[in-house]
mmCIF file of the N, C-alpha and C atoms, coordinates in Angstrom:
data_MODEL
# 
_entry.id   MODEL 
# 
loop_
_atom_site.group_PDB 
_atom_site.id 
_atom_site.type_symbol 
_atom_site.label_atom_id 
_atom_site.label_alt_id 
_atom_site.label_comp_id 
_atom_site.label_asym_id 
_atom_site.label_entity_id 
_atom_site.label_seq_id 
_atom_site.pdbx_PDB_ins_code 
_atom_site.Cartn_x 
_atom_site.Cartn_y 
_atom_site.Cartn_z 
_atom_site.occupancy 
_atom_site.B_iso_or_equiv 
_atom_site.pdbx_formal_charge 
_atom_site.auth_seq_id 
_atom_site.auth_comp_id 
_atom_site.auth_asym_id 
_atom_site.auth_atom_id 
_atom_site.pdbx_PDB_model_num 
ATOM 1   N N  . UNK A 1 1  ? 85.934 9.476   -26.782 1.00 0.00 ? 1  UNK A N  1 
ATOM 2   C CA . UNK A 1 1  ? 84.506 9.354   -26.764 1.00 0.00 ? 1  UNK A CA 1 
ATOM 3   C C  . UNK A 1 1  ? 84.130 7.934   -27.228 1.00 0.00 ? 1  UNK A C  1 
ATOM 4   N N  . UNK A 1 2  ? 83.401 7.326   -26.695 1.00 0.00 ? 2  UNK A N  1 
ATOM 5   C CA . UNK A 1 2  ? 82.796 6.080   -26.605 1.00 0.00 ? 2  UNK A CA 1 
ATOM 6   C C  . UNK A 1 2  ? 81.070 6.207   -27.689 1.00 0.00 ? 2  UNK A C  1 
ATOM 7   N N  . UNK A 1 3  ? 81.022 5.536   -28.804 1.00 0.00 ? 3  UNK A N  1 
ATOM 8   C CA . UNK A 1 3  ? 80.085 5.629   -29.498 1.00 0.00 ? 3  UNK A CA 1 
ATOM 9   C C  . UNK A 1 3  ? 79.182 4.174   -29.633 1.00 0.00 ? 3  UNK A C  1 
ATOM 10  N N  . UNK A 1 4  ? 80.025 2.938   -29.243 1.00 0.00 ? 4  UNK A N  1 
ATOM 11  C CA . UNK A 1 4  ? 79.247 1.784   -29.267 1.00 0.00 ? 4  UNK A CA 1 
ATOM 12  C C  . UNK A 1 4  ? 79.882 1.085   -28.348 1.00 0.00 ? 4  UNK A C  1 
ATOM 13  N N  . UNK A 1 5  ? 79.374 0.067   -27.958 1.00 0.00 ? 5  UNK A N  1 
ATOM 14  C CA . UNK A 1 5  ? 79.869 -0.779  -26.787 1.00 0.00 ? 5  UNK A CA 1 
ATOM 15  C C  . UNK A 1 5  ? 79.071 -2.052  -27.034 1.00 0.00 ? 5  UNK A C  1 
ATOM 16  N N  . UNK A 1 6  ? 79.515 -3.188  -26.834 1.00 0.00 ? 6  UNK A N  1 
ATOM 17  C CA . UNK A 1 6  ? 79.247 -4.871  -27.084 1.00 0.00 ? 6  UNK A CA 1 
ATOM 18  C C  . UNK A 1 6  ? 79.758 -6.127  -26.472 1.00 0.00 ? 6  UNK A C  1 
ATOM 19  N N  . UNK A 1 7  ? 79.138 -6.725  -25.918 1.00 0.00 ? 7  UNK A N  1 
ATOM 20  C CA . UNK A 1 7  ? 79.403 -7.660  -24.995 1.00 0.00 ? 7  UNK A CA 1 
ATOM 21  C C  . UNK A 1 7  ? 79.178 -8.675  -25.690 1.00 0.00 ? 7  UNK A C  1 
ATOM 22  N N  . UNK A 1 8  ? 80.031 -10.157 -25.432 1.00 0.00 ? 8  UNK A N  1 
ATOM 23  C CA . UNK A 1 8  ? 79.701 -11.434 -25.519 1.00 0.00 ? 8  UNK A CA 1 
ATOM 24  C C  . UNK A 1 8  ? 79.698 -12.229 -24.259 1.00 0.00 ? 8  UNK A C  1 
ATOM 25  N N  . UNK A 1 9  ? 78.915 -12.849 -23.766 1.00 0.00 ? 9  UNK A N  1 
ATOM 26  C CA . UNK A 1 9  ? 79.117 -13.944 -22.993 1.00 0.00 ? 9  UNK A CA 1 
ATOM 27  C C  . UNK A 1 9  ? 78.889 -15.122 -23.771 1.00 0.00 ? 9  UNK A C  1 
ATOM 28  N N  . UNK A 1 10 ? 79.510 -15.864 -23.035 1.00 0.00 ? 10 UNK A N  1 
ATOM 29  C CA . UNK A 1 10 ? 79.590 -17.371 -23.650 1.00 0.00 ? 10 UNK A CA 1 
ATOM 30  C C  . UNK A 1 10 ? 79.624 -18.290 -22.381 1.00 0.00 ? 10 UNK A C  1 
ATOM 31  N N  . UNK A 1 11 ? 78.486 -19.595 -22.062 1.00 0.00 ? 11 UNK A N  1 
ATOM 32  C CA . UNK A 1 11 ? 78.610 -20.458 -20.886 1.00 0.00 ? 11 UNK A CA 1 
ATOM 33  C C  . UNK A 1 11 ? 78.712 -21.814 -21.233 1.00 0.00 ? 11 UNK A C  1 
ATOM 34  N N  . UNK A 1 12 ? 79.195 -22.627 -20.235 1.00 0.00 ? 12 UNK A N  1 
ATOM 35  C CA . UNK A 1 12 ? 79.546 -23.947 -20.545 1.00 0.00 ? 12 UNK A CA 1 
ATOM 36  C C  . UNK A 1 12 ? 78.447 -24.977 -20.717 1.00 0.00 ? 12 UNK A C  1 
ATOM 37  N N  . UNK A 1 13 ? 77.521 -24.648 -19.713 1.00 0.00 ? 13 UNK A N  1 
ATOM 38  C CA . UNK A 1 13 ? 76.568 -25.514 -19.194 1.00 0.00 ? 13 UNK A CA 1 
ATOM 39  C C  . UNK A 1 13 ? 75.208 -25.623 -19.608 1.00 0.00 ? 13 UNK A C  1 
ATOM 40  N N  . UNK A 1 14 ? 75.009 -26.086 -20.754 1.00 0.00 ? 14 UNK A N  1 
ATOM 41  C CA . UNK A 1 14 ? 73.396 -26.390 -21.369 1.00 0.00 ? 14 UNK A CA 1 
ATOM 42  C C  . UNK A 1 14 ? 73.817 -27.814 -22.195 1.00 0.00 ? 14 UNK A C  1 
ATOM 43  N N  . UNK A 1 15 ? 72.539 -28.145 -21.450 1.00 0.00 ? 15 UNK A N  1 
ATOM 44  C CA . UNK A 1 15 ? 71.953 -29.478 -22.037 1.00 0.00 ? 15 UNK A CA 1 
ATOM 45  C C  . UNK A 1 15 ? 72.610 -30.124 -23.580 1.00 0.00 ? 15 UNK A C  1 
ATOM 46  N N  . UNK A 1 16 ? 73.363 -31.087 -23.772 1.00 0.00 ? 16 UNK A N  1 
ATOM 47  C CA . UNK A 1 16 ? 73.388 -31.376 -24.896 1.00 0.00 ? 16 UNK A CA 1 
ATOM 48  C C  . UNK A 1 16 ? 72.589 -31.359 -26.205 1.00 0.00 ? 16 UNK A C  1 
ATOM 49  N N  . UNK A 1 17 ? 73.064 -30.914 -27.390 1.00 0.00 ? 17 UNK A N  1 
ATOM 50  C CA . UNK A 1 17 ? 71.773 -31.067 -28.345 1.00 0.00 ? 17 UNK A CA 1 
ATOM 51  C C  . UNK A 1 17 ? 72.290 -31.619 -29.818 1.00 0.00 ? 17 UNK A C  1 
ATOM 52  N N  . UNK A 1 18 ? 71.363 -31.423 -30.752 1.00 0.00 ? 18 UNK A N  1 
ATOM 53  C CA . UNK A 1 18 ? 71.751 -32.202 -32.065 1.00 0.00 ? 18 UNK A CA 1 
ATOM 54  C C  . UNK A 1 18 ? 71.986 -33.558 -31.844 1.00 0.00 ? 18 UNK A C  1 
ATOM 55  N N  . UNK A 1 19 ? 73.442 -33.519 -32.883 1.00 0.00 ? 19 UNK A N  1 
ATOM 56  C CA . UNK A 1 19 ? 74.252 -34.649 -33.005 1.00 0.00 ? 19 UNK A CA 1 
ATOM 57  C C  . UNK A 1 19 ? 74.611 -35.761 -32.016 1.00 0.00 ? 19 UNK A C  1 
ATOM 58  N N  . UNK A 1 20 ? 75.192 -34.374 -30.976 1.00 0.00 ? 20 UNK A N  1 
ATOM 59  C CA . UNK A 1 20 ? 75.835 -34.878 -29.638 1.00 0.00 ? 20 UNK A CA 1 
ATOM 60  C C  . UNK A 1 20 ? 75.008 -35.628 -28.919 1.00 0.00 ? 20 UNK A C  1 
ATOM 61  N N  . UNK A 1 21 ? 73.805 -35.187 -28.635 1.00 0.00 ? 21 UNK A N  1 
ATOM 62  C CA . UNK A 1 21 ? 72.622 -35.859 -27.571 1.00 0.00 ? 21 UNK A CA 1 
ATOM 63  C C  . UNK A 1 21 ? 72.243 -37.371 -28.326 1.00 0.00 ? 21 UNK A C  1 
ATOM 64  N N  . UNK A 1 22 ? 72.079 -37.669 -29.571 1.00 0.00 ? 22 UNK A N  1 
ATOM 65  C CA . UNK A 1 22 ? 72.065 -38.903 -30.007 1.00 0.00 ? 22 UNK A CA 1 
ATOM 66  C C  . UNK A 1 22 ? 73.544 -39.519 -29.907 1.00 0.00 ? 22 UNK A C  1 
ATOM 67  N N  . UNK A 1 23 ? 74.904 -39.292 -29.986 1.00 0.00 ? 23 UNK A N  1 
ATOM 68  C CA . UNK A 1 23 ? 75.862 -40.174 -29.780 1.00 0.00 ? 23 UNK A CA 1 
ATOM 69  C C  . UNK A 1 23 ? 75.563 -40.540 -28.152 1.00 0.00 ? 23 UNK A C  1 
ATOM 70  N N  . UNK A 1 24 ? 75.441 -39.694 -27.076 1.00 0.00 ? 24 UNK A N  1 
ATOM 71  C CA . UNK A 1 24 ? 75.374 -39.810 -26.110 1.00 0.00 ? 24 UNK A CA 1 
ATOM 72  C C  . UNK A 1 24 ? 74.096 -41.215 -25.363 1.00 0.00 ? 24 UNK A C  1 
ATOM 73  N N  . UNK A 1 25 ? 73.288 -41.005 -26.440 1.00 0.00 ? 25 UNK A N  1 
ATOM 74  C CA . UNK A 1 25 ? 71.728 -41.872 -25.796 1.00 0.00 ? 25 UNK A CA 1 
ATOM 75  C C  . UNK A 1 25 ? 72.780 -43.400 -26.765 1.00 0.00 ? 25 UNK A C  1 
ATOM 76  N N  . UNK A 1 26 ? 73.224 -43.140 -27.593 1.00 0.00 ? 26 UNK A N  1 
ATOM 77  C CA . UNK A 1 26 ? 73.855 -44.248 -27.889 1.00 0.00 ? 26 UNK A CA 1 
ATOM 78  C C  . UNK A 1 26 ? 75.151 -45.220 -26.973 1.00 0.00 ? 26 UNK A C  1 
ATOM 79  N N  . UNK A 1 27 ? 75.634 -44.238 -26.843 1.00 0.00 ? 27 UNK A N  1 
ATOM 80  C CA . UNK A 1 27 ? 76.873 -44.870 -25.676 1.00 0.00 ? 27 UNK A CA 1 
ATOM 81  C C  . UNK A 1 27 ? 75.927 -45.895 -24.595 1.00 0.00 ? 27 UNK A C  1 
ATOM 82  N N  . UNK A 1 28 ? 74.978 -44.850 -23.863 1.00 0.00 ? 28 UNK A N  1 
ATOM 83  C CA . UNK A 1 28 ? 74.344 -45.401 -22.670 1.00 0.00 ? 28 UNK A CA 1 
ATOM 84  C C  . UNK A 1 28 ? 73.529 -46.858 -23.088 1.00 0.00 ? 28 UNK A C  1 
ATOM 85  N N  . UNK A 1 29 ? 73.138 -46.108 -24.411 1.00 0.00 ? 29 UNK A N  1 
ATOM 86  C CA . UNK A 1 29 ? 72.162 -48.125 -24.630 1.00 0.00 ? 29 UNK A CA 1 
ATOM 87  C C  . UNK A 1 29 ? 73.506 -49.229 -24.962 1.00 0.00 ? 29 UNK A C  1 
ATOM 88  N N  . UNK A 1 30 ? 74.733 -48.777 -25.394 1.00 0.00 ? 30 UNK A N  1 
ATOM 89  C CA . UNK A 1 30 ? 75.687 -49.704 -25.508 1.00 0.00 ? 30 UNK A CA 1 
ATOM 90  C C  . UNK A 1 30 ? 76.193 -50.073 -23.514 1.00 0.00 ? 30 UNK A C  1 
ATOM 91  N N  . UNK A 1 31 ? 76.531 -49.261 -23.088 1.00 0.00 ? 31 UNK A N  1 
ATOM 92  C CA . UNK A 1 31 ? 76.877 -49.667 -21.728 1.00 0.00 ? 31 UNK A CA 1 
ATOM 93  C C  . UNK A 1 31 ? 75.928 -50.526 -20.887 1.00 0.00 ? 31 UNK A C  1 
ATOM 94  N N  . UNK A 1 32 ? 74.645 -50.240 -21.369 1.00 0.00 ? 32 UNK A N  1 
ATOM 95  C CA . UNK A 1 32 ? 73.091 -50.912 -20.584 1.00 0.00 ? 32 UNK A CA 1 
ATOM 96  C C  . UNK A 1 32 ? 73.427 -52.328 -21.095 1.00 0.00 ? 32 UNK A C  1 
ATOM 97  N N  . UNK A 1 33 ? 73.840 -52.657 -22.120 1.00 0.00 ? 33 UNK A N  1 
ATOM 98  C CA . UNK A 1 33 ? 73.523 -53.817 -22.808 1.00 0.00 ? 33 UNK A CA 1 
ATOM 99  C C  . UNK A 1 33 ? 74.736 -54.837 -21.956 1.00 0.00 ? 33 UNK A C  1 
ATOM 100 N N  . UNK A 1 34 ? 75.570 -54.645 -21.294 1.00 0.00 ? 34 UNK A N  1 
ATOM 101 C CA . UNK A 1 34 ? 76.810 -54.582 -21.250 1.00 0.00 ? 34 UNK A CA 1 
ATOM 102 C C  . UNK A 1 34 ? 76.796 -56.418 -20.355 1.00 0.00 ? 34 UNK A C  1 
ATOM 103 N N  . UNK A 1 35 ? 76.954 -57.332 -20.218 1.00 0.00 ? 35 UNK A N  1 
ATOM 104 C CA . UNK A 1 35 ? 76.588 -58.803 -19.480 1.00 0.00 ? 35 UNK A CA 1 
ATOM 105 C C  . UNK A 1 35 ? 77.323 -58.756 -18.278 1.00 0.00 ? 35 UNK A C  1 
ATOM 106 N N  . UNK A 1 36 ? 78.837 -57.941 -17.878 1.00 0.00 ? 36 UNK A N  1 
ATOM 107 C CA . UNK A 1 36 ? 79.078 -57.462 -16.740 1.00 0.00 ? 36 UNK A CA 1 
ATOM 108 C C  . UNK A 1 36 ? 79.851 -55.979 -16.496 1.00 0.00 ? 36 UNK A C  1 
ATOM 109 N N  . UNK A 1 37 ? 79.593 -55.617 -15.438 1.00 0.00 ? 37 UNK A N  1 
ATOM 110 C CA . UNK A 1 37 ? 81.170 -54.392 -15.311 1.00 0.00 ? 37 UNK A CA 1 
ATOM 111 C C  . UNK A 1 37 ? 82.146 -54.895 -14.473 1.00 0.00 ? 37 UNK A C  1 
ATOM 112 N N  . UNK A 1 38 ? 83.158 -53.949 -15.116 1.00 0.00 ? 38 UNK A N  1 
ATOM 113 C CA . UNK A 1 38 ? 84.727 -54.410 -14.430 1.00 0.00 ? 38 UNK A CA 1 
ATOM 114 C C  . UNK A 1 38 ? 84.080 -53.792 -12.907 1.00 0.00 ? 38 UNK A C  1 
ATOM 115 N N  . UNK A 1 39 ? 83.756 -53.255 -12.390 1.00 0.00 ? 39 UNK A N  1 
ATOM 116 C CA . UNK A 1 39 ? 83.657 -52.076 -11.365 1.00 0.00 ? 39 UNK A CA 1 
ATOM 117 C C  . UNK A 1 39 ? 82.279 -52.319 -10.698 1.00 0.00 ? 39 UNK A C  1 
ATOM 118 N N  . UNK A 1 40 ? 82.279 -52.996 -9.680  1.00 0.00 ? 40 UNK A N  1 
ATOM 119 C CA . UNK A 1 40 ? 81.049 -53.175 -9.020  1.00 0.00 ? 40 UNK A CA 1 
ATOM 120 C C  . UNK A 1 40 ? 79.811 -51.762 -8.690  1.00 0.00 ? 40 UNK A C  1 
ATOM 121 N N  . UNK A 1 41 ? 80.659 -50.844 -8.524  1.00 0.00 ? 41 UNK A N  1 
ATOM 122 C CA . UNK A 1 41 ? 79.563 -49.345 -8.889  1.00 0.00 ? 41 UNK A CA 1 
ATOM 123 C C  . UNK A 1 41 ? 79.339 -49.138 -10.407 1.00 0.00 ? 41 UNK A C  1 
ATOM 124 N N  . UNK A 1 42 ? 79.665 -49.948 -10.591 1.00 0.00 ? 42 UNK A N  1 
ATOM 125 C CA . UNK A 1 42 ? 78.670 -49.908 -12.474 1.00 0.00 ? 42 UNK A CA 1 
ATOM 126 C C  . UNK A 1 42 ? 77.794 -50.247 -12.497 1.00 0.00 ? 42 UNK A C  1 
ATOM 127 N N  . UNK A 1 43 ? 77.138 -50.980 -11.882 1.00 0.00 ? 43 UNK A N  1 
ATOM 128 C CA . UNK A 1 43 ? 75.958 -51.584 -11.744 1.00 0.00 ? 43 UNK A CA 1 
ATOM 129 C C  . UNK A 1 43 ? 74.955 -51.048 -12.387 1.00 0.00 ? 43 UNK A C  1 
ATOM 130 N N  . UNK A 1 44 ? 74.938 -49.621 -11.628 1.00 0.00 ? 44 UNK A N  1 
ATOM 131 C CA . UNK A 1 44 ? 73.547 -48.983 -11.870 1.00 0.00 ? 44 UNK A CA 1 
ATOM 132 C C  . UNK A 1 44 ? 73.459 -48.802 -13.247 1.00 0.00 ? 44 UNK A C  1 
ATOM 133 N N  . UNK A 1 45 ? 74.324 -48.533 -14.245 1.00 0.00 ? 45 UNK A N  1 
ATOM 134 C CA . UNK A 1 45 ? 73.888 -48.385 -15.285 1.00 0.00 ? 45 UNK A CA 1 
ATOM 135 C C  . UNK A 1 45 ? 72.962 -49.505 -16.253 1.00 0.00 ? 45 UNK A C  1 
ATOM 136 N N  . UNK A 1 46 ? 72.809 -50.952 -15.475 1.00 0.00 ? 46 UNK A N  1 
ATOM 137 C CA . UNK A 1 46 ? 71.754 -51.848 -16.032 1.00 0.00 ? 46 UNK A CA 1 
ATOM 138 C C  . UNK A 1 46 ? 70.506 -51.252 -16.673 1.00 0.00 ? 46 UNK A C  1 
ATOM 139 N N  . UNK A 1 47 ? 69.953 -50.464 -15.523 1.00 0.00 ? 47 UNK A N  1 
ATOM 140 C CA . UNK A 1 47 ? 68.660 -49.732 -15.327 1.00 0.00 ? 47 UNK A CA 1 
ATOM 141 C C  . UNK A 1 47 ? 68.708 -48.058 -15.327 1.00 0.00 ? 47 UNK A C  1 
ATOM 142 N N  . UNK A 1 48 ? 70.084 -47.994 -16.248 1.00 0.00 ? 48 UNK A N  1 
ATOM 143 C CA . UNK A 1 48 ? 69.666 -45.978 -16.278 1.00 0.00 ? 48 UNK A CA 1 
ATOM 144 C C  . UNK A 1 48 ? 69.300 -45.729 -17.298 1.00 0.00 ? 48 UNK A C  1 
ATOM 145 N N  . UNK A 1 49 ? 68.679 -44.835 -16.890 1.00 0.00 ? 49 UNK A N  1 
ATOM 146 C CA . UNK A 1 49 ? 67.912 -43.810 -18.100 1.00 0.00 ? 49 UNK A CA 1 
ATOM 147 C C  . UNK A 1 49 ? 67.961 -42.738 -18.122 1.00 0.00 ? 49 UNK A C  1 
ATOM 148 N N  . UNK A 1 50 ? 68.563 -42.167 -19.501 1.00 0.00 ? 50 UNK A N  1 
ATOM 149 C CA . UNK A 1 50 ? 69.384 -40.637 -19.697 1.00 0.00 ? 50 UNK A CA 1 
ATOM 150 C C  . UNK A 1 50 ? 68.343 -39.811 -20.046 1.00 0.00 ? 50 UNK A C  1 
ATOM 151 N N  . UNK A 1 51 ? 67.827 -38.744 -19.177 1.00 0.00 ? 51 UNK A N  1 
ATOM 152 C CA . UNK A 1 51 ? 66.717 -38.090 -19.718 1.00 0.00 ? 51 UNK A CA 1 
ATOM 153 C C  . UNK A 1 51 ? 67.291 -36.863 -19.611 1.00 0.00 ? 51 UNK A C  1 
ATOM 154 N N  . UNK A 1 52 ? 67.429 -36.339 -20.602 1.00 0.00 ? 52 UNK A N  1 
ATOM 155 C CA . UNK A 1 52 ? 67.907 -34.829 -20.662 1.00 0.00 ? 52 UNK A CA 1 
ATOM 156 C C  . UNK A 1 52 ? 67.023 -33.618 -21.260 1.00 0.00 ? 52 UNK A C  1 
ATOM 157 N N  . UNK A 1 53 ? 67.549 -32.626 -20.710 1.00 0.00 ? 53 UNK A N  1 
ATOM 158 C CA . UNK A 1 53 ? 67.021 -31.352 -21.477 1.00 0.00 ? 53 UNK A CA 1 
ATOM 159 C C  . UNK A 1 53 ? 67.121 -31.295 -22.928 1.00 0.00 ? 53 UNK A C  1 
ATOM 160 N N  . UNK A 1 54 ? 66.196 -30.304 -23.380 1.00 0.00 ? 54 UNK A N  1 
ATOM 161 C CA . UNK A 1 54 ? 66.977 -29.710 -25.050 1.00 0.00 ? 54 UNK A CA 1 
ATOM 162 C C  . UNK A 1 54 ? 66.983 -28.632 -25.100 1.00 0.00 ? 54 UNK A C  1 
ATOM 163 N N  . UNK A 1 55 ? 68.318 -28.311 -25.558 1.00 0.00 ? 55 UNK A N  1 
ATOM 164 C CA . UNK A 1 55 ? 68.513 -26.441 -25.894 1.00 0.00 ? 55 UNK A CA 1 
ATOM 165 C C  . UNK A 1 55 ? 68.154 -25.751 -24.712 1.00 0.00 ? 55 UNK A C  1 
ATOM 166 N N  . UNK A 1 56 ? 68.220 -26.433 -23.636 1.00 0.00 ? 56 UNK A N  1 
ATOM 167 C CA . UNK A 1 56 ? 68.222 -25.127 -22.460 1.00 0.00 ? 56 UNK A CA 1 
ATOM 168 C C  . UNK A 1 56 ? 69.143 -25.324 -21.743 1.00 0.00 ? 56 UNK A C  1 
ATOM 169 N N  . UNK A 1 57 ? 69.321 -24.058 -20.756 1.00 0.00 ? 57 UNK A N  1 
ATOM 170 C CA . UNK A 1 57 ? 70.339 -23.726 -20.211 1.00 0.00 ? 57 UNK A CA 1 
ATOM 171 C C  . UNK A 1 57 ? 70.349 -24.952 -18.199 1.00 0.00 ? 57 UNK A C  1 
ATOM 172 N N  . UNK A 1 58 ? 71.762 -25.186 -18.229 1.00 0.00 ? 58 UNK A N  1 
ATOM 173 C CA . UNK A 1 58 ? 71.184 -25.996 -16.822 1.00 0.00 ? 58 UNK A CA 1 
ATOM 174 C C  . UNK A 1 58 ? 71.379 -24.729 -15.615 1.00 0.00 ? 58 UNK A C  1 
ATOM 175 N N  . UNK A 1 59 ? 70.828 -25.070 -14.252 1.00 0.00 ? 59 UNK A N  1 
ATOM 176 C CA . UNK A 1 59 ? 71.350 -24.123 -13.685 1.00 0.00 ? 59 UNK A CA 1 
ATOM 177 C C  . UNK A 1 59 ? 72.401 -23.358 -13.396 1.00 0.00 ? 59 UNK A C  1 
ATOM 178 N N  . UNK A 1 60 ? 73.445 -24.199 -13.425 1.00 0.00 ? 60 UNK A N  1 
ATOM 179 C CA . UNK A 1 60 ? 74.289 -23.539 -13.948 1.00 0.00 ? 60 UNK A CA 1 
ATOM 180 C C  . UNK A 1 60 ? 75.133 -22.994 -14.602 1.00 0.00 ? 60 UNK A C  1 
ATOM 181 N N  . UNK A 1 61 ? 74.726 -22.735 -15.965 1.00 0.00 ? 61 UNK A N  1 
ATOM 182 C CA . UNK A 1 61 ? 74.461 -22.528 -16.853 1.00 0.00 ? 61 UNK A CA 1 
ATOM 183 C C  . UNK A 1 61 ? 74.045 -20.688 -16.896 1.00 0.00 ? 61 UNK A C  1 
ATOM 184 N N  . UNK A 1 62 ? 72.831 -21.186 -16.099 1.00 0.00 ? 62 UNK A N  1 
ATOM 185 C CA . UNK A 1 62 ? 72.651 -19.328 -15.959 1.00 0.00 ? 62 UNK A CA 1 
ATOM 186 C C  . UNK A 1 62 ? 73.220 -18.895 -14.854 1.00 0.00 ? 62 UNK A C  1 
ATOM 187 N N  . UNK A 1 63 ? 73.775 -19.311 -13.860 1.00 0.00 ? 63 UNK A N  1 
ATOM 188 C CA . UNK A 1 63 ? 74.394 -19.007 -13.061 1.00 0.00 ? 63 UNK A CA 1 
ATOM 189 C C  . UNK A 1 63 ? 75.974 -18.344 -13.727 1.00 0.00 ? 63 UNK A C  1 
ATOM 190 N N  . UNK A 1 64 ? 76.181 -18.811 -14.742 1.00 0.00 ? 64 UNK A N  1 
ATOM 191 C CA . UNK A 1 64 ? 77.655 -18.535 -15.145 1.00 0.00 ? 64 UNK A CA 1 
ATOM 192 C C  . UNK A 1 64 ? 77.649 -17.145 -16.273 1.00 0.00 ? 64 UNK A C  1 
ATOM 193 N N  . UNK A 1 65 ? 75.589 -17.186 -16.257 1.00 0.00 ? 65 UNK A N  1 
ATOM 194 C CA . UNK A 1 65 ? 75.673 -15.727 -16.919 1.00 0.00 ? 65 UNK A CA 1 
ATOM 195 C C  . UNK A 1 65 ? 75.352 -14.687 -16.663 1.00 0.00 ? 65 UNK A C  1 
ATOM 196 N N  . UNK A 1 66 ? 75.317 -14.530 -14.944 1.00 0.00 ? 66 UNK A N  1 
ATOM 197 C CA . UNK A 1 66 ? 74.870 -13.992 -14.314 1.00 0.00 ? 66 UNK A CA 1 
ATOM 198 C C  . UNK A 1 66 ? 75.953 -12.836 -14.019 1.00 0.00 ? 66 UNK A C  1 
# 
């Protein structure tokens, strides 16, 4: 006989947060700053801008808790 039953899911995919999301905005302003890249598709990072979520899930994300 079965009296309780309990599930965990756990997913990979949500938005960075805390700690992590500031090392991350840090890397990118160090790479922006950067006078050349080895790698001519580096380029774009002159002019990127990391705009991320907080604390939510990405699509797939809920897709993986589906």
């Amino acid at each position: 006989m079965v009296t309780n039953k309990g599930q965990l899911k756990r997913h990979g995919a949500r938005w960075p947060v805390g700690g992590s999301r500031k090392r991350i905005n840090v890397a990118v302003e160090k790479l922006k700053r950067a006078e050349h890249y080895k790698e001519d598709y580096l380029e774009f990072l002159k002019n990127f801008h990391l705009d991320l979520g907080e604390e939510a899930l990405l699509p797939l994300g809920i897709k993986q808790c589906d």
